[in-house]
C-alpha positions as CSV (number, residue, x, y, z in Angstrom):
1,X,33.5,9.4,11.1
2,X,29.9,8.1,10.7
3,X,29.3,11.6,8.7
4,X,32.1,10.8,6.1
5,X,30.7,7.1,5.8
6,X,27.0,8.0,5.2
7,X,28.9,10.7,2.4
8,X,30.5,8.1,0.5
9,X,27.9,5.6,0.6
10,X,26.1,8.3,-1.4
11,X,28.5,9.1,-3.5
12,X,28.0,5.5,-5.0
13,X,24.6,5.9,-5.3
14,X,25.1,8.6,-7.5
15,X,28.0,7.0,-9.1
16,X,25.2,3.9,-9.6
17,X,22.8,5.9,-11.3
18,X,24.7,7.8,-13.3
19,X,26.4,5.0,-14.9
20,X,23.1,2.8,-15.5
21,X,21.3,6.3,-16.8
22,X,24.2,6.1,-19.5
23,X,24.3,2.1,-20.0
24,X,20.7,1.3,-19.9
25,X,19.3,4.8,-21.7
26,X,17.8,2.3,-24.7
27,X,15.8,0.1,-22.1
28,X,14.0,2.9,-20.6
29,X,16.1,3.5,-17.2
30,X,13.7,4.8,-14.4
31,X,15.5,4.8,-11.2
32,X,17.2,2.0,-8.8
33,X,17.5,1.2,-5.2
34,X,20.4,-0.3,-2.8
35,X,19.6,-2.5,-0.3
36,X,22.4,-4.4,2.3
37,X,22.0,-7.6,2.6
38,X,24.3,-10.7,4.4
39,X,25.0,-11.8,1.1
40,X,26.4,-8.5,-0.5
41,X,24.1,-5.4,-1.9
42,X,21.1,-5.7,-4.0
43,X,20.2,-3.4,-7.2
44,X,17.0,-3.4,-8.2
45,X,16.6,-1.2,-11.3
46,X,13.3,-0.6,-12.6
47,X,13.5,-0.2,-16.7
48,X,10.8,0.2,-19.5
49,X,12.0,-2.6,-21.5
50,X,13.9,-5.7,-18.8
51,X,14.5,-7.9,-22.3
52,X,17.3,-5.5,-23.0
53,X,18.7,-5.4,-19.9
54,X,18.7,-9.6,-19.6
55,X,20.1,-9.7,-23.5
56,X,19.9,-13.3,-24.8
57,X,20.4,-16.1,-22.1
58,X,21.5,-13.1,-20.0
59,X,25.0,-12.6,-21.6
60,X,23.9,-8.4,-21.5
61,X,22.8,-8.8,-17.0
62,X,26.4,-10.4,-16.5
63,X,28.6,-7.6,-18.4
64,X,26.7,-5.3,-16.2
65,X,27.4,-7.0,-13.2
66,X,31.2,-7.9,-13.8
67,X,31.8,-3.7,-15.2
68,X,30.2,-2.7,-11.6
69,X,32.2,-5.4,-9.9
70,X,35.4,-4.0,-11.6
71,X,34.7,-0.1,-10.2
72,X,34.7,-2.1,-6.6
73,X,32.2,0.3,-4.9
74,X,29.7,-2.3,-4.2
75,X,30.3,-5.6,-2.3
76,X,28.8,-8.5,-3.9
77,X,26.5,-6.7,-6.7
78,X,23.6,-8.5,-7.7
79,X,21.2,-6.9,-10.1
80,X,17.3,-7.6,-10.2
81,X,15.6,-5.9,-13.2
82,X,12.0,-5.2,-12.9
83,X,9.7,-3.9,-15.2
84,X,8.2,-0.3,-14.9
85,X,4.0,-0.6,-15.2
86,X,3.2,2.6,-15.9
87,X,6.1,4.6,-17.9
88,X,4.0,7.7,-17.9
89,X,3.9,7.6,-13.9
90,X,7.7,6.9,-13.5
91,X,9.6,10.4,-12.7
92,X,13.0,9.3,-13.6
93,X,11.8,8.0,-17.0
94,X,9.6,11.1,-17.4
95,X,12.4,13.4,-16.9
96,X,14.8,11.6,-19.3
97,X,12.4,11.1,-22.4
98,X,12.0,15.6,-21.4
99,X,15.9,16.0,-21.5
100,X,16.0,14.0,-24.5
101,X,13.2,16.5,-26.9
102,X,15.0,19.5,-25.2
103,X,18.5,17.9,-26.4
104,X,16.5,17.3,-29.8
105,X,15.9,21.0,-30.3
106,X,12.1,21.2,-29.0
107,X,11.1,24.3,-27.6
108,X,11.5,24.0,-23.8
109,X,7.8,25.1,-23.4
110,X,6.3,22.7,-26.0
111,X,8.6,20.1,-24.5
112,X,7.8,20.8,-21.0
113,X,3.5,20.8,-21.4
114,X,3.8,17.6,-23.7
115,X,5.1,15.7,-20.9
116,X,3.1,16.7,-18.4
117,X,-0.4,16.4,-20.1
118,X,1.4,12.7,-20.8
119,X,1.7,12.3,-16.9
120,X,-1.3,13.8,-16.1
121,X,-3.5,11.9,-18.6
122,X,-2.4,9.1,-17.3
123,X,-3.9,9.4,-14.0
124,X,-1.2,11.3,-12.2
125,X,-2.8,13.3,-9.1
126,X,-0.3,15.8,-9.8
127,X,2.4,16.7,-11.5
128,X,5.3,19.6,-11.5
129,X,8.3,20.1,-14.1
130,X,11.0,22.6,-13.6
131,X,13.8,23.6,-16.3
132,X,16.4,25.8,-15.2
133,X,19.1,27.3,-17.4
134,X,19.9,28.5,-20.4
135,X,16.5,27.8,-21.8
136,X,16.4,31.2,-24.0
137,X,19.2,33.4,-24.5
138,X,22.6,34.0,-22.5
139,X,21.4,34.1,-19.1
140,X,19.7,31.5,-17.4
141,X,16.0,31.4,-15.6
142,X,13.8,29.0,-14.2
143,X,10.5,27.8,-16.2
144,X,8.2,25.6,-14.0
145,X,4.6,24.1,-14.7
146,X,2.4,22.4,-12.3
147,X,-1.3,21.1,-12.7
148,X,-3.3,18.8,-10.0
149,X,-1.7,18.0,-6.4
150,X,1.4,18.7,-5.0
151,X,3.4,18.5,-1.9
152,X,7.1,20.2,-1.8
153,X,8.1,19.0,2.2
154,X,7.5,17.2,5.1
155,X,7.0,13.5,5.4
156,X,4.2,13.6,2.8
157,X,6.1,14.6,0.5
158,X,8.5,12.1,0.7
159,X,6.1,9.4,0.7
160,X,3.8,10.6,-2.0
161,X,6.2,12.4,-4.6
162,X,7.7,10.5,-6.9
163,X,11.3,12.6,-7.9
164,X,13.2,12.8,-11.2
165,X,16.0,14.4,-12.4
166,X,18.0,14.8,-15.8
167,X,19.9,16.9,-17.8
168,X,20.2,17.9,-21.4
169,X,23.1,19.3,-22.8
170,X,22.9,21.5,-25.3
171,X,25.4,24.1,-27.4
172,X,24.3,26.8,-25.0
173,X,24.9,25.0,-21.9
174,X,23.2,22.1,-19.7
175,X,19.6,22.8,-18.9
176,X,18.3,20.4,-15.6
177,X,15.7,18.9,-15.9
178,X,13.5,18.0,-12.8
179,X,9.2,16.0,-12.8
180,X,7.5,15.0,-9.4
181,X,4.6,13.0,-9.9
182,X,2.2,11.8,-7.5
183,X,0.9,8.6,-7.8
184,X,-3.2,7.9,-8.4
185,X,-3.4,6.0,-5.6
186,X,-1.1,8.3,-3.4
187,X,-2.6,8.4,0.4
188,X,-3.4,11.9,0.9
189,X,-3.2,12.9,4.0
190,X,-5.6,15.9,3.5
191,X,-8.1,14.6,1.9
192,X,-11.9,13.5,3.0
193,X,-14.9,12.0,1.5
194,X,-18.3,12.2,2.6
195,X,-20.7,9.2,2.4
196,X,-24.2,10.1,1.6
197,X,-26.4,7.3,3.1
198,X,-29.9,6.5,1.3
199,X,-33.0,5.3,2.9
200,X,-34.9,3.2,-0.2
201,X,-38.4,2.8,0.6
202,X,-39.3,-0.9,-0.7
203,X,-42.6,-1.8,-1.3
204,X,-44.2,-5.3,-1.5
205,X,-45.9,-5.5,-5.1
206,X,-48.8,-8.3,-2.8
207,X,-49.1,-5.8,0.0
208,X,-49.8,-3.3,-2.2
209,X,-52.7,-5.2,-3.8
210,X,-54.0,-6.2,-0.2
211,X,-54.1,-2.2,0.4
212,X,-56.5,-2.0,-2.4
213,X,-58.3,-4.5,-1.9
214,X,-59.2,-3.1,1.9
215,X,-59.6,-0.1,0.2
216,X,-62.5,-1.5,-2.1
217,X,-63.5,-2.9,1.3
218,X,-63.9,-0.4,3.1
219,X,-65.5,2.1,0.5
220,X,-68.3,-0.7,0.0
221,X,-68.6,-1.4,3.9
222,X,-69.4,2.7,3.6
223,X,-72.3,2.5,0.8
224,X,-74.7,-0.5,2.6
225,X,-74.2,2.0,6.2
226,X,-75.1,4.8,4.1
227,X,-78.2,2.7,2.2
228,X,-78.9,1.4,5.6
229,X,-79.5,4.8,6.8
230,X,-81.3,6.2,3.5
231,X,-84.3,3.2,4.3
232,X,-84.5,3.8,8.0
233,X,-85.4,7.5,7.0
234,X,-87.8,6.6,4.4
C-alpha cells in the first residue's frame, strides 16, 4: 500500500513537470519542486523570465493555478515563481534550449558541443550531455560528451549533479535529451588543497641604519688599536 502511494505521488510529479515544460516553455522553464505543507502543497518553479509567469497584475499565475486545480492531483496548489541566476548552470533549462536546436534541424554534434562549452564557460565544474536515438540514420545510438568533473552515483552524486532531461521530436523519431552539470561551488568530496605558509623576513629601515652605524664603529675602533700598535713599535 505505501509502495502504490509513493507511485502515484510520482506520477504527479511527472504529470507537474510535464505540463509546466509545455505551459511555461516561453519563460525559460528550469525544473520545480513539491513540498507538503499544513496548508496544501507548495510549487516552486524556477523560470528564466518570472514576469511571464506573473503576466500583468498576475492574471497569467492564477490561470495556472485554477488549470492545476481543475486536474485535482494536488491539494491546495500554490505556485512560487523564482527566478533562475545562472541559466547556463540550470540542467533542465540547458537540456531544453539542446532539444529545441536538435528539433530546429542542428546537427546533433554541433548542437551537443555548443551547449556544453555554454555550460562550461560559465563556470560549470563539469558537465556531461547524452543524446540517444535516432540521431543519424534508421537505427538508433547513443552520442555522449563530457569535459571537467563528474560523479554518476552514490550520495555525491546526488548532491552535486544537477539533472536534466528533454526530448526533441523530430520526423525520424524522438531523440532524449539528457545534461548533468555540477555547480562551481559544488562540495567535492574528493578534493584537497594545500596551504603553503610563508615566513617574510621584515626589516626595520632605523635598525638597519644603527647596523651601519656600529659597523663604521667598529671598523674605526679597529684603525686607532692598530695605530696604537704601529707607535708602540716605532
Amino acid at each position: 500500500m505505501i509502495e502504490k502511494l509513493f507511485v502515484e505521488e510520482g506520477i504527479k510529479k511527472v504529470r507537474m513537470d510535464e505540463y509546466f515544460r509545455k505551459e511555461l516553455e516561453r519563460a525559460g522553464y528550469g525544473g520545480m519542486d513539491i513540498k507538503r505543507t499544513p496548508m496544501g502543497t507548495q510549487i516552486t518553479v524556477h523560470v528564466e523570465k518570472p514576469g511571464m509567469i506573473i503576466g500583468k497584475n498576475g492574471k497569467r499565475i492564477k490561470k495556472v493555478t485554477d488549470e492545476i486545480t481543475k486536474k485535482q492531483e494536488l491539494d491546495n496548489p500554490q505556485i512560487d515563481v523564482q527566478p533562475i541566476a545562472a541559466p547556463e548552470l540550470s540542467a533542465q533549462l540547458m537540456s531544453n534550449r539542446l532539444a529545441k536546436l536538435i528539433e530546429r534541424g542542428w546537427h546533433f554534434r554541433r548542437a551537443g558541443r555548443s551547449t556544453l562549452q555554454r555550460i562550461m564557460g560559465a563556470g560549470a565544474l563539469g558537465c556531461e550531455i547524452t543524446m540517444s536515438g535516432k540521431l543519424r540514420g534508421p537505427r538508433g545510438r547513443v552520442e555522449k560528451m563530457v569535459e571537467g568533473y563528474i560523479k554518476h552515483c552514490g550520495s555525491v552524486a546526488e548532491e552535486i549533479v544537477d539533472k536534466g532531461y528533454s526530448i526533441a521530436q523530430k520526423k525520424t523519431g524522438v531523440i532524449g535529451v539528457m545534461v548533468w552539470i555540477v555547480a562551481p561551488d559544488a562540495n567535492i568530496p574528493d578534493s584537497f588543497r594545500m596551504n603553503v605558509v610563508k615566513e617574510d623576513v621584515v626589516v626595520n629601515e632605523e635598525g638597519v641604519e644603527k647596523a651601519k652605524v656600529e659597523e663604521v664603529k667598529a671598523e674605526e675602533a679597529e684603525l686607532k688599536v692598530e695605530g696604537a700598535e704601529e707607535k708602540e713599535e716605532e
